[in-house]
VOGU-3710 file (C-alpha; in Angstrom, 3 decimals, decimal comma):
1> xxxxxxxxxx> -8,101/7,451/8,663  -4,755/5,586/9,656  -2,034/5,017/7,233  -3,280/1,911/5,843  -6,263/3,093/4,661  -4,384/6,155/3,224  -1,709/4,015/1,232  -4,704/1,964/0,101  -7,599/5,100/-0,998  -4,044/6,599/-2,919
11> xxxxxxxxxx> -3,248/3,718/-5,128  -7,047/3,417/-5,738  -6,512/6,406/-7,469  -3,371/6,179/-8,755  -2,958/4,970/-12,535  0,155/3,894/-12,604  1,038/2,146/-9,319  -0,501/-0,757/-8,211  1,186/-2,171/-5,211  3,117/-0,211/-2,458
21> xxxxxxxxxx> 5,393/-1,807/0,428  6,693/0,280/3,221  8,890/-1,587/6,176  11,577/-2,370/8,501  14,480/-4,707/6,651  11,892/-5,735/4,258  14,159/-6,349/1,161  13,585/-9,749/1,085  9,934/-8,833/0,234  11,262/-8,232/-3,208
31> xxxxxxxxxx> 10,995/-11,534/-5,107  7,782/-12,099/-3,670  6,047/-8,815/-5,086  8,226/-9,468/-8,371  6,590/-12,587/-8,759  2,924/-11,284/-8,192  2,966/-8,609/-10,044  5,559/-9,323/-13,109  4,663/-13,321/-13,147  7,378/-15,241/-15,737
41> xxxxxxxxxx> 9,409/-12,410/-16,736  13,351/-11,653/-16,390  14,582/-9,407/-13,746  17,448/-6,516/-13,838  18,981/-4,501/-11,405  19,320/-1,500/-12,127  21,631/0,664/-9,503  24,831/3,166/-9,024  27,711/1,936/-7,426  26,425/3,317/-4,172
51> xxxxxxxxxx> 23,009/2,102/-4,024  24,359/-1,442/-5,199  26,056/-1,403/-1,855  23,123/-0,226/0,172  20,874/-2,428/-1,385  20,959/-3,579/-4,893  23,603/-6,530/-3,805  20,686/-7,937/-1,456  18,067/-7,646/-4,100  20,256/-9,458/-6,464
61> xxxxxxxxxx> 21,149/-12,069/-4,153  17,276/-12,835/-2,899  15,950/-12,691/-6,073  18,529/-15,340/-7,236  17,493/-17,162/-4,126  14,093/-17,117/-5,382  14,882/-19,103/-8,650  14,113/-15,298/-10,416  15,422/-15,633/-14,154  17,856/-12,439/-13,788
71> xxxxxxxxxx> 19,991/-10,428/-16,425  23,740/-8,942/-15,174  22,860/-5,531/-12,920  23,456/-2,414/-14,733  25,403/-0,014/-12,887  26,397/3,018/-13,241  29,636/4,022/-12,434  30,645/7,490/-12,941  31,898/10,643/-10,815  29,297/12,805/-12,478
81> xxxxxxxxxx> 26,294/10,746/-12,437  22,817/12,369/-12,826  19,440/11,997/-14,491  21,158/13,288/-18,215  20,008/12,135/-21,848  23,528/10,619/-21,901  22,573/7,831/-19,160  19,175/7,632/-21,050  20,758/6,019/-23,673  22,986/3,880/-21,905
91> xxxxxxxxxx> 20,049/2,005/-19,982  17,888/2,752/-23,298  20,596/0,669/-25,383  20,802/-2,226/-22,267  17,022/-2,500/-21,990  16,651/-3,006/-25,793  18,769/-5,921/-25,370  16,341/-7,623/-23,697  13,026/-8,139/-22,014  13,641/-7,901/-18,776
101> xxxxxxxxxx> 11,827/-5,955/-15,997  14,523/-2,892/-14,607  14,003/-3,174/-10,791  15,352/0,261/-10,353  17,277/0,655/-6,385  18,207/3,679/-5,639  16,306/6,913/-5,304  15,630/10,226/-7,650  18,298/9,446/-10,970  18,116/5,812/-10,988
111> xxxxxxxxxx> 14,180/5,532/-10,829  13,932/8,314/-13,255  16,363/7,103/-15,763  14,617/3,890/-15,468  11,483/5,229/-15,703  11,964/6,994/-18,911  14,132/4,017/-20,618  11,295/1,321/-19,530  8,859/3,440/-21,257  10,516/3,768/-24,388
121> xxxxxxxxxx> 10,820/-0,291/-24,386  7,313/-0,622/-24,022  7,484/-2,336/-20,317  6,427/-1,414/-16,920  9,652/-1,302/-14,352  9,989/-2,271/-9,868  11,209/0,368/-7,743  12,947/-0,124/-4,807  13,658/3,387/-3,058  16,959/3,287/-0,730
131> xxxxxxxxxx> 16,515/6,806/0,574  13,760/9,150/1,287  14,786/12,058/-0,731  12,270/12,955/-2,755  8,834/12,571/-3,928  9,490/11,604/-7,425  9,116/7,656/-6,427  5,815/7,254/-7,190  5,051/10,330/-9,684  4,493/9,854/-13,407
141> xxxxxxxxxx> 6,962/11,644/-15,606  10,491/11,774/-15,516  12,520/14,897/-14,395  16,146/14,658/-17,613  18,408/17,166/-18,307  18,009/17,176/-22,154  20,184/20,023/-24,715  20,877/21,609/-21,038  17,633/22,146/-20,226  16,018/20,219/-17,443
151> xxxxxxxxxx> 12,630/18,843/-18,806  9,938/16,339/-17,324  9,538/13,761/-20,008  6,111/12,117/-19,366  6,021/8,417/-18,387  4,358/6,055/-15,985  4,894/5,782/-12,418  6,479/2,486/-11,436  4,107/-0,942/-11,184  5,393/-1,597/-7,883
161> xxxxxxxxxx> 7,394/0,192/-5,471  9,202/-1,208/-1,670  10,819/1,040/0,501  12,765/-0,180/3,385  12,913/2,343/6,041  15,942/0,737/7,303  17,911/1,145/4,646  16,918/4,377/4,283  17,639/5,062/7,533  21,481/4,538/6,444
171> xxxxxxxxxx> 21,186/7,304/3,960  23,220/10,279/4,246  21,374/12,619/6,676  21,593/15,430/3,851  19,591/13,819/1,221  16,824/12,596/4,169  17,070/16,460/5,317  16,305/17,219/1,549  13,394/14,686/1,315  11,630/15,750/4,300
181> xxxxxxxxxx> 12,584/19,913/2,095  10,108/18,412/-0,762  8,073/16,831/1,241  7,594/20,072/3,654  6,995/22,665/0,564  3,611/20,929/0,175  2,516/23,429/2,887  3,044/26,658/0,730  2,075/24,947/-2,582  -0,783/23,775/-1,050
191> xxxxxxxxxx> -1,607/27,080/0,573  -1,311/28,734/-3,178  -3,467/25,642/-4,821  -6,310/26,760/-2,309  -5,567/30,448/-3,468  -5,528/29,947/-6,551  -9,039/27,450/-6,278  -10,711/30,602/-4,467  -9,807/32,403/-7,401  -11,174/29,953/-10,139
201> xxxxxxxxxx> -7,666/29,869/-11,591  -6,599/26,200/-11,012  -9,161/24,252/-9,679  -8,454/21,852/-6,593  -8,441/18,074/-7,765  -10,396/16,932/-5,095  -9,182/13,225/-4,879  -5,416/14,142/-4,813  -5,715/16,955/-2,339  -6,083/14,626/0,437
211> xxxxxxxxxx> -4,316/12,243/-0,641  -1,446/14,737/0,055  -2,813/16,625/2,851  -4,542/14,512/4,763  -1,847/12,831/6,997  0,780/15,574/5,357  1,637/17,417/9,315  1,416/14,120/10,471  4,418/13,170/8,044  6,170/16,302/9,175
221> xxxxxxxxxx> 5,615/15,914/12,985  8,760/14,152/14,262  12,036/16,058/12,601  14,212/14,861/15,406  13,453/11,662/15,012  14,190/11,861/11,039  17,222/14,127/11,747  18,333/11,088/14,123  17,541/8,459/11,420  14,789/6,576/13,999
231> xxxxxxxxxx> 14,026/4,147/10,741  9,766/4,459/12,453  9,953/8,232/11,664  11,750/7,411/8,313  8,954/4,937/7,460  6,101/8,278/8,240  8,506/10,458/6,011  7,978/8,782/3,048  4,788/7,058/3,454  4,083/11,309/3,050
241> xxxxxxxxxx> 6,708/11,317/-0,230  4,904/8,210/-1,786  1,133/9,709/-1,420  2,262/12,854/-2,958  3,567/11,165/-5,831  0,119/9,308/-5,944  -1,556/12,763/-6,349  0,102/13,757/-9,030  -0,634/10,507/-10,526  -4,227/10,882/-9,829
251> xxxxxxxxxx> -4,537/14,950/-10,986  -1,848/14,170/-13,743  -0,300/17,179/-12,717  2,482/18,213/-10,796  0,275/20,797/-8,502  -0,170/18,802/-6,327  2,764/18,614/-5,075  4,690/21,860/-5,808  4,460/25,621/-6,325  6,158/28,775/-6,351
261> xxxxxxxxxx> 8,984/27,527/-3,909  9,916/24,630/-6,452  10,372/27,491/-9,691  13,059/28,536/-7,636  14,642/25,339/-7,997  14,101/25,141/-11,545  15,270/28,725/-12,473  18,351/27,643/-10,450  18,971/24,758/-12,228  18,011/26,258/-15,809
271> xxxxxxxxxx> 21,035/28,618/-14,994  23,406/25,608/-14,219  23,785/27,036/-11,159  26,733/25,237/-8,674  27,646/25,615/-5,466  31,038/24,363/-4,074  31,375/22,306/-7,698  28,180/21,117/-7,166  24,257/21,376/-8,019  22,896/21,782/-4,856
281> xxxxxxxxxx> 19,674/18,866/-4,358  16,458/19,306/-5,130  15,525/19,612/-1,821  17,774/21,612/-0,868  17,170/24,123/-3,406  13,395/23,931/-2,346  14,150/24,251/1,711  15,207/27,880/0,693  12,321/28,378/-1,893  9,859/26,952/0,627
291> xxxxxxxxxx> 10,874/29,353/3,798  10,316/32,087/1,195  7,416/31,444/0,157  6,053/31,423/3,909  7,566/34,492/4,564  6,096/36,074/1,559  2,507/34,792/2,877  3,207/36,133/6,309  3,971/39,431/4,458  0,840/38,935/1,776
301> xxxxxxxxxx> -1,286/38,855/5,145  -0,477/41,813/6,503  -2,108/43,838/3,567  -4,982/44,915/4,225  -6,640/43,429/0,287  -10,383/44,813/1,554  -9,161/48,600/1,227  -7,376/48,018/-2,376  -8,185/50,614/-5,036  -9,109/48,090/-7,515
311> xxxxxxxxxx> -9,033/50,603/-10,607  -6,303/52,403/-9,586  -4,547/48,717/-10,062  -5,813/47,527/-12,729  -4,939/50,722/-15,028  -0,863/50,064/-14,430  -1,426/46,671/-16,044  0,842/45,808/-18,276  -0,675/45,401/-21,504  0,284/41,835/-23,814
321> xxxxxxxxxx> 2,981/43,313/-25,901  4,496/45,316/-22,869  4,917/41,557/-21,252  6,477/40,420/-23,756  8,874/42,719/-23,792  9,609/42,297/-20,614  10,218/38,088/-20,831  12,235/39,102/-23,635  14,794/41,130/-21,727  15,000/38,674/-19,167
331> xxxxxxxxxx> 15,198/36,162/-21,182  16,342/36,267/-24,321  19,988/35,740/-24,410  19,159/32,491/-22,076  19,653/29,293/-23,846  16,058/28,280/-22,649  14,784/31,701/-23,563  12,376/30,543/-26,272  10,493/28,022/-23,541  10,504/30,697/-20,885
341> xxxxxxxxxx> 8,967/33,640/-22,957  6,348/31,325/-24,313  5,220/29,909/-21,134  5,291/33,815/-19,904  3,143/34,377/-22,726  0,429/31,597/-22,362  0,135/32,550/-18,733  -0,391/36,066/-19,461  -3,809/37,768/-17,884  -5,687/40,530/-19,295
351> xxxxxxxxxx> -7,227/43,770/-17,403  -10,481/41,857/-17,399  -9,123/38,868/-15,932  -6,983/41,214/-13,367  -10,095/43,520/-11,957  -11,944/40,307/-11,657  -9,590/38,443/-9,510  -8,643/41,723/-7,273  -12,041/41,923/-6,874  -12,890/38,741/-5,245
361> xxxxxxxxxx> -9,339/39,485/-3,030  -11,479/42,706/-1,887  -14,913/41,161/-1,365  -13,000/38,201/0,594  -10,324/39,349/2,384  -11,203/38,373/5,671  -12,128/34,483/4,556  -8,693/34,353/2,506  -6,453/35,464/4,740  -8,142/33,047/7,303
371> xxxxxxxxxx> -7,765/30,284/5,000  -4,325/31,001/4,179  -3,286/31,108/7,875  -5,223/28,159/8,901  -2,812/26,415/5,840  0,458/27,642/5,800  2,808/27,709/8,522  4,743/31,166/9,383  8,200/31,247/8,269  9,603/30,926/12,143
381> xxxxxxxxxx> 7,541/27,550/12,265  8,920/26,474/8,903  12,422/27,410/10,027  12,432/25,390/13,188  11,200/22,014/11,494  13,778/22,716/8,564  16,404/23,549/10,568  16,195/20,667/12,802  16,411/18,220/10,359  19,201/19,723/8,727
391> xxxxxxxxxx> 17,957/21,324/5,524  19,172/24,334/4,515  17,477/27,704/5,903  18,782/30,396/4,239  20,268/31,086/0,351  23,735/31,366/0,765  23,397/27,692/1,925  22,773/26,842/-1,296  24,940/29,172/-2,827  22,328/32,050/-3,889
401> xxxxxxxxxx> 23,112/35,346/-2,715  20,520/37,591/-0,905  20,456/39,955/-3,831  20,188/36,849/-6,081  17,133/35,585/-4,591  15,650/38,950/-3,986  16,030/39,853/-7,665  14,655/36,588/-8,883  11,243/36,920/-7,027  10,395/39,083/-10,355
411> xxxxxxxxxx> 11,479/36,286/-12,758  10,372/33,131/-11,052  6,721/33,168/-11,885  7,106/33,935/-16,011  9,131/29,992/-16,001  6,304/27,837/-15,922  2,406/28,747/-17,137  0,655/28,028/-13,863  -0,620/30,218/-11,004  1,651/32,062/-8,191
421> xxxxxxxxxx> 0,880/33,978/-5,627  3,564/36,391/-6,327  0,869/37,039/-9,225  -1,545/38,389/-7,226  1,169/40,628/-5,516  2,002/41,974/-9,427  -1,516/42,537/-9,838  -2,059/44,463/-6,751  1,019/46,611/-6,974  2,005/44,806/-3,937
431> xxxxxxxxxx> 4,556/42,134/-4,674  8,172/44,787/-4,036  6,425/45,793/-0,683  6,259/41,995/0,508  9,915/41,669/-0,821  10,919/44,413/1,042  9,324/42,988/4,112  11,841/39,975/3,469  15,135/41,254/2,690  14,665/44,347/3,893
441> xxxxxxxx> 15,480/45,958/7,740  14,337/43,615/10,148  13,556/40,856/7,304  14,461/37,712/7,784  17,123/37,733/4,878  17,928/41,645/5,314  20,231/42,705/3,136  22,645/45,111/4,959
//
């Protein structure tokens, strides 16, 4: 299947997004889909003072050209700009104002503010991505920092998105490095998806698993050419960022496109955690999470599952009330502590459901750690496309100390109710021996 036919059998599936436009210097394509697809209605620009230079002064200019009815751009303009309910209500109050279409330019904050803002007006939105950062494009829901927490508020996918590999080319190389980070940690969350499928935990959505997976090493193949900004390997990058927001419109889900490796980033961020004055990006956060989550499946596959004492196992369990307990003291003084211990809680799994998924690791040992290797790529291969693009490779890169991320390998999984594979290592009594095989002598993050 070539990457026509992949675009097209996505949005066939997607429910949000209807028309998708990937190119070389195509920004002049934007009046024409405009027209199609919003036919008589106002236009606004909707950019930051950056991606107004980069693009949204073009896309004003040829959709003037075009005898487009247009309202004043909105841009933001402010040396802490980010996707917070404080810009919500900026572009909530300017949208109210009128009935124009946002044609959002720019890339993770601008389409998500406009996202969530054209949602609450009732109206579908344009999105014109100016670099290939992340997946969120073309993914329902919108990623706000709300009270200080960061929540995904749900809301459609843009109608329409264009992305012009040429101007993306542009971009800063760190935020390309951090889009080809997301776009690179669908190898370990896909390798837990399967996992957990084998287990009868979270069942595979069929449809969007290849729409991600299908062409998703081909979208990873050419890291020199995306570390060199070659606008053709730019083009591949995010065609790969673009389907996997398509599967999570399809599975209406966000497991499709992330696991273990992105709780990192959110327990980071839940923390308010800087580095240098700054939160590091998303995909930067997730380069780190997703290098250790394939060294923790290089170390999961050197246990030997088929000799486990199930029994033995299964009678440490911690028992409901002994969880709870335990989300509570990591928790509870956290100004998200109510969320966290009550996600812990809905995710929690009896003995029962613990004996029965040990046992099928037993009985199948051989086919999952076959599958698993087939999937996921070792750490060292991880590290060499990561680190030739740029992205960051190890925590302190991101400002997490070894010890940091070593300790957190306990709390990650109780932040979201959904499936890690760092629960199976719980269950199994397994999960400090695999950590130890990471930070410990001869680890790949030892910690001296």
């Amino acid at each position: 299947m070539n990457n026509n036919q992949r675009v097209a059998r996505a949005l066939t599936a997607a429910t949000d997004t209807v028309a998708l436009e990937i190119g070389i210097d195509i920004l002049d394509k934007v009046p024409v889909m405009f027209k199609e697809h919003f036919p008589g209605r106002k236009a606004m620009v909707v950019a930051d003072k950056y991606t107004w230079q980069a693009a949204g002064e073009a896309v004003q200019a040829y959709l003037q050209q075009s005898d487009i009815e247009c309202e004043e751009p909105f841009i933001f303009d402010y040396p802490n700009f980010h996707a917070e309910w404080t810009f919500v209500k900026m572009l909530d109050d300017r949208l109210a104002s009128t009935n124009a279409i946002a044609i959002a330019v720019g890339s993770g904050t601008i389409n998500d503010l406009c996202k969530l803002c054209s949602y609450r007006q009732y109206r579908q939105y344009m999105c014109v991505a100016t670099v290939a950062s992340v997946d969120g494009y073309s993914s329902f829901g919108a990623s706000i920092i709300h009270k200080n927490m960061k929540k995904t508020f749900t809301c459609p996918a843009p109608k329409v998105i264009l992305a012009d590999a040429g101007v993306m080319a542009k971009a800063p190389v760190e935020m390309t490095a951090a889009g080809y980070a997301d776009l690179a940690a669908k190898i370990p969350s896909g390798t837990e998806w399967m996992l957990a499928d084998f287990l009868g935990v979270e069942l595979v959505h069929n449809v969007a698993w290849h729409i991600v997976h299908d062409g998703l090493k081909e979208s990873l193949s050419d890291p020199v050419g995306v570390a060199e900004g070659n606008p053709k390997a730019i083009a591949t990058l995010v065609e790969g960022l673009m389907l996997s927001g398509f599967a999570m419109q399809a599975a209406r889900s966000s497991i499709p496109a992330s696991g273990t490796e992105h709780l990192f980033s959110h327990l980071w961020n839940m923390r308010g955690h800087t580095h240098n004055g700054r939160t590091p990006s998303h995909g930067y956060q997730v380069s780190v999470g997703t290098l250790m989550m394939c060294a923790m499946f290089d170390e999961m596959c050197k246990t030997d599952f088929s000799k486990l004492d199930v029994r033995a196992c299964v009678s440490l369990w911690k028992n409901r009330r002994q969880m709870r307990h335990e989300a509570e003291d990591l928790f509870e003084d956290m100004p998200y502590g109510d969320y966290v211990i009550a996600e812990s809680m809905a995710r929690y799994k009896d003995k029962e459901e613990v004996r029965r998924q040990l046992q099928l690791m037993k009985d199948n040992w051989p086919d999952i750690k076959e599958m698993l290797q087939e999937h996921c790529y070792t750490h060292e291969q991880m590290y060499q496309l990561l680190s030739t693009v740029g992205a960051p490779t190890s925590p302190e890169q991101v400002g997490i100390s070894l010890e940091q991320m070593r300790s957190d390998v306990a709390i990650v999984r109780h932040i979201r109710n959904r499936f890690t594979m760092f629960d199976i290592g719980l269950y199994a009594g397994k999960l400090q021996d695999w950590t130890a095989g990471v930070f410990g002598e001869g680890g790949i993050w030892e910690i001296k």
